[in-house]
C-alpha positions in Angstrom: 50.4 191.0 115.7 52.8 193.1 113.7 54.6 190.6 111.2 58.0 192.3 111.0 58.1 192.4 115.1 57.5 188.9 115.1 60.7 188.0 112.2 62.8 190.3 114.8 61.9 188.5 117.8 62.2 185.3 116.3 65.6 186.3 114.6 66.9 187.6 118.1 65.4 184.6 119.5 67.7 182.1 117.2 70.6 184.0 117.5 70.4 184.0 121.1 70.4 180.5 121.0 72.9 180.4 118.4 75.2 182.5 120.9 74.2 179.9 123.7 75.2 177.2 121.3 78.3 178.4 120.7 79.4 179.5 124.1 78.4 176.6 125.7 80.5 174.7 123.0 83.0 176.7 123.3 83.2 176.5 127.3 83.1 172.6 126.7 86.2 173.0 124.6 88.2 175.4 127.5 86.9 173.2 130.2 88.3 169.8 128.0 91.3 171.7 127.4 92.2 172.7 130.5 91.4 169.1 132.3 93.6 167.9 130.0 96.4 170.8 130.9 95.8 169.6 134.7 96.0 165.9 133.4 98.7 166.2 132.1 100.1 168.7 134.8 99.5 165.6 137.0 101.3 162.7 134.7 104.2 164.7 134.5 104.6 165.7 138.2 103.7 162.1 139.2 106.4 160.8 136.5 109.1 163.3 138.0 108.7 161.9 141.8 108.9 158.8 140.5 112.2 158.9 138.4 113.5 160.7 141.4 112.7 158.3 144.0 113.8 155.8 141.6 117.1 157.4 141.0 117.6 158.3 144.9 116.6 154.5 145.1 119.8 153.7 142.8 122.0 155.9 143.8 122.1 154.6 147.2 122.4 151.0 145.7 119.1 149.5 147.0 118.7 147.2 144.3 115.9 145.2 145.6 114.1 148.2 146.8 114.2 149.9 143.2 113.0 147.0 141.7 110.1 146.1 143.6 109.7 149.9 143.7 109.3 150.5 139.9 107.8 147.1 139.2 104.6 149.0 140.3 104.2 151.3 137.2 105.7 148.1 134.4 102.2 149.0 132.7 104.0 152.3 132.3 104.6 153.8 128.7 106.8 156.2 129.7 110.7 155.6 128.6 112.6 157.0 131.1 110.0 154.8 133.6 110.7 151.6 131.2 114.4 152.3 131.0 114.9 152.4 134.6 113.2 149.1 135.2 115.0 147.0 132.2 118.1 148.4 134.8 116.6 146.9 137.4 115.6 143.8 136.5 118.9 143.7 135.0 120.5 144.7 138.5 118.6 142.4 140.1 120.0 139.6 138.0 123.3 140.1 138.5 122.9 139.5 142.4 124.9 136.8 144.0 122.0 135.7 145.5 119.6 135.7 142.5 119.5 132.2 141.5 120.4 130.8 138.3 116.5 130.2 137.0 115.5 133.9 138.4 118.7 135.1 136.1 117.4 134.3 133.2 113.9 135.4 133.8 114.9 138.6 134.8 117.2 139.0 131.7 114.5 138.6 129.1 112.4 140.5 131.4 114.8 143.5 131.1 115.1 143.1 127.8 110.9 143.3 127.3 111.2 146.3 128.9 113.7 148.2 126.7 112.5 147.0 123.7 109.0 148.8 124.4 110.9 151.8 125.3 112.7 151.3 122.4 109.1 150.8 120.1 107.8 154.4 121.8 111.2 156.4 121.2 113.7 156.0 119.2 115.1 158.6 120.0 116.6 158.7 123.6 120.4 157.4 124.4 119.5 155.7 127.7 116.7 153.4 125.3 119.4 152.3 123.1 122.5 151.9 125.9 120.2 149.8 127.8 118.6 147.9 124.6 121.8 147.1 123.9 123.3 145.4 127.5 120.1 143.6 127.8 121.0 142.3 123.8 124.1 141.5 125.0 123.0 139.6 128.2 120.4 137.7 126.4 123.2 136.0 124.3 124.5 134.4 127.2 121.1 132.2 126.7 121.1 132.1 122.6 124.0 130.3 121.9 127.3 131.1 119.6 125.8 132.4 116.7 122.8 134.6 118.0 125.7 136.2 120.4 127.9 136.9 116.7 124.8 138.4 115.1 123.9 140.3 118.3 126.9 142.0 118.3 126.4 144.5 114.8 123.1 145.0 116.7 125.2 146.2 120.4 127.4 148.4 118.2 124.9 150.2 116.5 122.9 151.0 119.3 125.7 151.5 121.4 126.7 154.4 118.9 123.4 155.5 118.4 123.3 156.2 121.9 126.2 158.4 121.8 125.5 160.2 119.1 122.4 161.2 120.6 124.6 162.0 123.9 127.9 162.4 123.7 127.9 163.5 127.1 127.4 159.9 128.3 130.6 158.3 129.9 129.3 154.6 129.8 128.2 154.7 126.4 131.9 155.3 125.5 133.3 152.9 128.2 130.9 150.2 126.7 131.8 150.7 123.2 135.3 150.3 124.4 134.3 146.5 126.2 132.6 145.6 122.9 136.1 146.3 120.7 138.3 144.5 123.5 136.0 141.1 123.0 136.5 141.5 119.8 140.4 142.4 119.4 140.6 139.8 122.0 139.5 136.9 120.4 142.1 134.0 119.7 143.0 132.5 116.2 140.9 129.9 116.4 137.5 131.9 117.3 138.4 134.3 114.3 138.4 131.2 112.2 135.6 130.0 114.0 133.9 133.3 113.2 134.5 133.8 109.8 133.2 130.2 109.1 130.0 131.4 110.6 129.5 134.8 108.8 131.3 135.9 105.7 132.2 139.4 107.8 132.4 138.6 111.6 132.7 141.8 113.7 136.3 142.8 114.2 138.0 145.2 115.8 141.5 146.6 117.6 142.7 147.2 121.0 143.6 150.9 119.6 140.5 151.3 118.7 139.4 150.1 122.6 141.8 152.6 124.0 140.3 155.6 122.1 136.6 154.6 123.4 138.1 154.1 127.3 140.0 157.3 126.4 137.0 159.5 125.7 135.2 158.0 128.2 137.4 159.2 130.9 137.5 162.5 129.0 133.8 163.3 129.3 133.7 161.9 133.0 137.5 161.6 134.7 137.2 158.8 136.9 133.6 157.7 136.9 134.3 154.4 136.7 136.9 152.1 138.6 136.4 149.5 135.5 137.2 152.0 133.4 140.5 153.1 134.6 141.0 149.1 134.7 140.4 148.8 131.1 142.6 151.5 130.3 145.2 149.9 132.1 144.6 146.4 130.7 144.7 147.8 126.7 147.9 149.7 127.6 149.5 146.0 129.0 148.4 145.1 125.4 149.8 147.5 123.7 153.0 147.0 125.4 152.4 150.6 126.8 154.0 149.9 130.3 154.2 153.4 131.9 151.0 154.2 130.5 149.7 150.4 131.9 151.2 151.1 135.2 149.5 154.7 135.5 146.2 153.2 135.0 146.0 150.3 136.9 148.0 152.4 140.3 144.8 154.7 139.5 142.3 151.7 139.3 143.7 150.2 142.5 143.7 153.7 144.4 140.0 153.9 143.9 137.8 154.5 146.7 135.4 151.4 147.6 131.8 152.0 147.4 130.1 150.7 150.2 
């Protein structure tokens, strides 16, 4: 046999299977890649028609409903799935009908469920709203001073939440509730305070008013509380036509039924 026919055959012969190699490796790679697209595809299609159920679910005020609905995907890692359910099992909590041991449970269970939104994204306003009423509720159960330290912890998430949406009207309105407890707070809890921590959290009802202000600026009458507050913080700032303006609005509401 001639030699230099054999080298060439041989030569064509590895470089054949070199190109087979590399387009079967290659097809693996497309194939892998585009299961993955389709996965993924799939997640996010499945995650949308469940945030929208979850939000028609809401928005019609089935509270039980949503929360047996989403407590089928609590294994979930996705926030705006965790978010929702720290709502509600929060929601669910503050039925009249919950009892007073399912309360609590479902407190700290809302609070699990923000803080692992809150370990997988930092970076989302409804994660650090929520994070931040669950905190809140929680102190209820912690005692005096947990519920004082708590409270540098509400703020700053509470404005970390509108900074990352400014757009968000209960964000502001809760902002203004946390400087109303604190401008609110007798002599003798100040002194209380300070004997606890060398810089309790203060605060002013002018400072309230701008939050409830902005609020109602981003969202005009969202919220009937809102309009209350306004109304309250005007009283206390002996703001009478401004008072009276509020609270006529905040009794006109329409009742949500």
């Amino acid at each position: 046999p001639n030699p230099s026919l054999i080298l060439r055959n041989s030569f064509s012969l590895r470089r054949g299977l070199s190109f087979s190699a590399i387009s079967y490796l290659g097809y693996e790679v497309y194939r892998k890649f585009c299961s993955n697209a389709v996965v993924f595809a799939s997640d996010k299609v499945i995650s949308d028609q469940i945030l929208d159920q979850a939000d028609y679910l809401y928005e019609a005020g089935e509270t039980e409903k949503l929360y047996h609905f989403l407590q089928e995907y609590k294994q979930s890692i996705n926030v705006d799935v965790l978010w929702r359910l720290a709502r509600a099992s929060r929601d669910m909590a503050m039925l009249s009908t919950t009892s007073a041991e399912d309360r609590k449970r479902l407190i700290y269970e809302a609070l699990d469920f923000a803080q692992k939104a809150l370990s997988i994204d930092t970076e989302h306003y409804a994660v650090h709203k929520w994070y931040a009423i669950c905190i809140s509720d929680v102190g209820d159960y912690e005692g005096t001073n947990t519920k004082i330290a708590d409270s540098y912890v509400i703020k700053g998430h509470l404005q970390k939440a509108i900074e990352l949406n400014p757009y968000d009207a209960t964000s502001y309105h809760l902002m203004g509730l946390w400087c109303w407890s604190f401008a609110s707070l007798s002599w003798f809890q100040r002194k209380m305070g300070a004997m606890l921590f060398s810089t309790p959290p203060t605060s002013t009802y002018e400072e309230a008013l701008q939050y409830f202000l902005k609020a109602e600026q981003v969202a005009p009458n969202f919220y009937s509380q809102n309009l209350l507050s306004l109304g309250k913080t005007y009283l206390q700032l002996k703001d009478r036509v401004n008072a009276r303006f509020w609270l006529t609005k905040a009794k006109d509401y329409p009742a949500h039924t």
